[in-house]
C-alpha positions as CSV (number, residue, x, y, z in Angstrom):
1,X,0.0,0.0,0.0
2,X,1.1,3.4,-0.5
3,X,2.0,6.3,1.9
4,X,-0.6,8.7,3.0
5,X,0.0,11.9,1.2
6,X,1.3,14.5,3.9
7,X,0.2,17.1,0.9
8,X,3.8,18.3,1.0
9,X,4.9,15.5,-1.5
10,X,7.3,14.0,1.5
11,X,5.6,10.6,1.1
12,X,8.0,9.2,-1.9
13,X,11.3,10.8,0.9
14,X,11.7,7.0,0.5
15,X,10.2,4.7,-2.0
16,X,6.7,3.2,-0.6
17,X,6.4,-0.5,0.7
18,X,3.8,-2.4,-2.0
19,X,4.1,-6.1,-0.2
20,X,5.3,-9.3,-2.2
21,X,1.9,-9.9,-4.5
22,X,2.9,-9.3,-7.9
23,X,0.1,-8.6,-10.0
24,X,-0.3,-6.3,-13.2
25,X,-1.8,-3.9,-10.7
26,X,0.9,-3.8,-8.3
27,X,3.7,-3.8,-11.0
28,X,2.1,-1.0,-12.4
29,X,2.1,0.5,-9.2
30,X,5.8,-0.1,-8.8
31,X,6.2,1.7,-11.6
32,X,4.4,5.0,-11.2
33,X,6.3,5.0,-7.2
34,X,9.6,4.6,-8.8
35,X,9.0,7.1,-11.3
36,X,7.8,9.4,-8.2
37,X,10.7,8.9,-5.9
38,X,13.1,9.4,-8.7
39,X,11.3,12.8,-9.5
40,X,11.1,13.4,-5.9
41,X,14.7,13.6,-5.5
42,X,15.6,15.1,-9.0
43,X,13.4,18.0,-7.7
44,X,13.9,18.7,-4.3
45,X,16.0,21.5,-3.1
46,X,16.0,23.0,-6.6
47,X,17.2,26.7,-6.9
48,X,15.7,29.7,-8.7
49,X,18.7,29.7,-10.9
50,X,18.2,25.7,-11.2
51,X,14.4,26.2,-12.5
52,X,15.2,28.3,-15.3
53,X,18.8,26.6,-16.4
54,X,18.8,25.0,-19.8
55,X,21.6,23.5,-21.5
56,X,21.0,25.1,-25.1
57,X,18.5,27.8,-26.0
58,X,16.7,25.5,-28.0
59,X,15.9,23.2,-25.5
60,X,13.8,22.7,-21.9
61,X,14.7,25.0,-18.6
62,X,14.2,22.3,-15.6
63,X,11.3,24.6,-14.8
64,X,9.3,23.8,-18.4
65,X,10.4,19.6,-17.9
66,X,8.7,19.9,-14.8
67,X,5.6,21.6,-16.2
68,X,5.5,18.7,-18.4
69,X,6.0,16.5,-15.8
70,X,3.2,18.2,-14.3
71,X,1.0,17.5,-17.3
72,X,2.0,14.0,-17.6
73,X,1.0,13.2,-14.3
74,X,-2.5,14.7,-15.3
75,X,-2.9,12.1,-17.6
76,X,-1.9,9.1,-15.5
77,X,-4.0,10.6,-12.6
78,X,-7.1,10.5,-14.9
79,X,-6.5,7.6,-16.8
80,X,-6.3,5.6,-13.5
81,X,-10.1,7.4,-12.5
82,X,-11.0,6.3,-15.7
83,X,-11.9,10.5,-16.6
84,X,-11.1,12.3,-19.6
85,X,-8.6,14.6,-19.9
86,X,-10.0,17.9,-21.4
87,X,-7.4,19.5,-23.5
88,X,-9.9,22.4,-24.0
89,X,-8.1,25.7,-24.0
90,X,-8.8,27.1,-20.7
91,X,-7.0,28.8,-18.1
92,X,-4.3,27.3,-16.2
93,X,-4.5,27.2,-12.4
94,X,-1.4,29.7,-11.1
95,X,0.4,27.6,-9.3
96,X,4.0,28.0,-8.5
97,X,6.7,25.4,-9.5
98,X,7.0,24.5,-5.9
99,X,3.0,23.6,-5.6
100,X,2.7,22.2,-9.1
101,X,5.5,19.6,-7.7
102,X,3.7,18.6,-4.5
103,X,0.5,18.3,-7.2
104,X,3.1,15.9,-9.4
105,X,3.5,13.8,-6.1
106,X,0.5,13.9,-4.7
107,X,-1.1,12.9,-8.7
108,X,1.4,10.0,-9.1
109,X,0.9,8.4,-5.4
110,X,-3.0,8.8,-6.2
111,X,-2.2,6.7,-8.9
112,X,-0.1,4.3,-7.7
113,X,-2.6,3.6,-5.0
114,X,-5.7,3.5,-7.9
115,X,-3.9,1.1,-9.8
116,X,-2.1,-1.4,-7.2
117,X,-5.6,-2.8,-6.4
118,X,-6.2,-3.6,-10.1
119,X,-5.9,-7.1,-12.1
120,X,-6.8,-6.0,-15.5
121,X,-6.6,-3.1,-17.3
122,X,-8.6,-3.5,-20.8
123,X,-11.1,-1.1,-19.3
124,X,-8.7,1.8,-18.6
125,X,-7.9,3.8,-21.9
126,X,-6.5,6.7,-22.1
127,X,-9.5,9.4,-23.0
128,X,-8.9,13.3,-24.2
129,X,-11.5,15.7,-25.8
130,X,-10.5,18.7,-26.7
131,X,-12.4,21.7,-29.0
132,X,-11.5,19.4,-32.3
133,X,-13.1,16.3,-30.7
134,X,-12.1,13.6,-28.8
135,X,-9.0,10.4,-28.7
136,X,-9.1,7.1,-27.6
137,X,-5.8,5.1,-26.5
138,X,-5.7,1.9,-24.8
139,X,-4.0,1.4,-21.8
140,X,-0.5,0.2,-23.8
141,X,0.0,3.6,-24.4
142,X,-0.1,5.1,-20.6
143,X,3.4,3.1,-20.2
144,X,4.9,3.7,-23.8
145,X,3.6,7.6,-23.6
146,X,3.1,9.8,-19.8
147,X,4.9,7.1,-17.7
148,X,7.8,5.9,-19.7
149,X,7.6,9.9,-21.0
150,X,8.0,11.1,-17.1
151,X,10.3,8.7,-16.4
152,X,12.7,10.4,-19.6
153,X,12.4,13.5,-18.9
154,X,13.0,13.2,-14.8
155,X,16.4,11.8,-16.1
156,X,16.6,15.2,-18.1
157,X,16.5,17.0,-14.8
158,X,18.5,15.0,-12.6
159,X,21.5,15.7,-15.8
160,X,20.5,19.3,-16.5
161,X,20.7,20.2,-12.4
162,X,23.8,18.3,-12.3
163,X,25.2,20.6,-15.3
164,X,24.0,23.4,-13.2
165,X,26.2,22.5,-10.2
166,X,23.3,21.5,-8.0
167,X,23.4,17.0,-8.1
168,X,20.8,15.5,-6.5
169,X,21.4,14.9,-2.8
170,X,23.9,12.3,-1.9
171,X,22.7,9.3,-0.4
172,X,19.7,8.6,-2.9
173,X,19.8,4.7,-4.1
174,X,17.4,4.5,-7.0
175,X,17.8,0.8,-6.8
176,X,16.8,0.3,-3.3
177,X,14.5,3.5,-3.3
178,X,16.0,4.6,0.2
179,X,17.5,7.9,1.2
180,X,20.4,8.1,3.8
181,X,21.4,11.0,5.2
């Protein structure tokens, strides 16, 4: 089972317990925590000068990956509600990159939790509608596209802040999913 979200994104600190039943569900689940503790850690004690670094002109500050990020984690929030994502032009909540992170968080453990207690997935596509209609993916695509995608572009951060002089906190094990300090 998952953390409780403290709503300060501090649950995936350390990567969540899930127990020793292996299921589609739970692997899933795996997934989407994994993906949160690494962005967790690529993200936390970012500076101002780290959110707007980029390492070419033509390419992503931290700041905009994690906006994406953001988004992605829209996607893979609603896909595991089964809603629809509405792509509709409409204005953006202002949120700053701080809360849009604890949203990232809080959106991915959501979805961890959603989909650790499923077995089968053929009735989860991925649904937008937008002004020029609406798209329907199945749920293949939600690891190919906004998890694997997240995934990518957390890597992209973890590089860029490293370029930027700021690495990620020593004593983060990706492969254990601890922190020591």
């Amino acid at each position: 089972m998952g953390q409780t979200s403290d709503s300060t994104g501090k649950s995936y600190e350390q990567l969540p317990q899930r127990g020793e039943q292996y299921t589609a569900g739970t692997t899933l689940a795996r997934m989407v925590d994994g993906l949160a503790f690494r962005y967790y850690w690529a993200t936390e004690a970012l500076t101002e000068q780290n959110y707007v670094f980029r390492a070419g002109d033509d390419l992503r500050s931290i700041e905009e990956l994690m906006q994406h990020i953001y988004d992605l984690s829209e996607v893979v929030l609603a896909t595991a509600q089964k809603e629809i994502v509405n792509r509709s032009e409409k204005p953006k909540a202002m949120l700053s990159i701080e809360e849009k992170r604890v949203v990232t968080l809080n959106r991915l453990e959501a979805s961890a939790d959603l989909f650790a207690q499923q077995s089968d997935f053929s009735g989860y596509p991925i649904r937008f509608s937008s002004e020029k209609g609406s798209s329907e993916f199945n749920f293949w695509h939600l690891i190919n596209g906004p998890v694997s995608d997240a995934i990518w572009h957390t890597g992209q951060i973890v590089m860029l802040r490293r370029a930027a002089g700021n690495p990620i906190p020593p004593g983060v094990n990706v492969f254990l999913g601890t922190h020591s300090k």
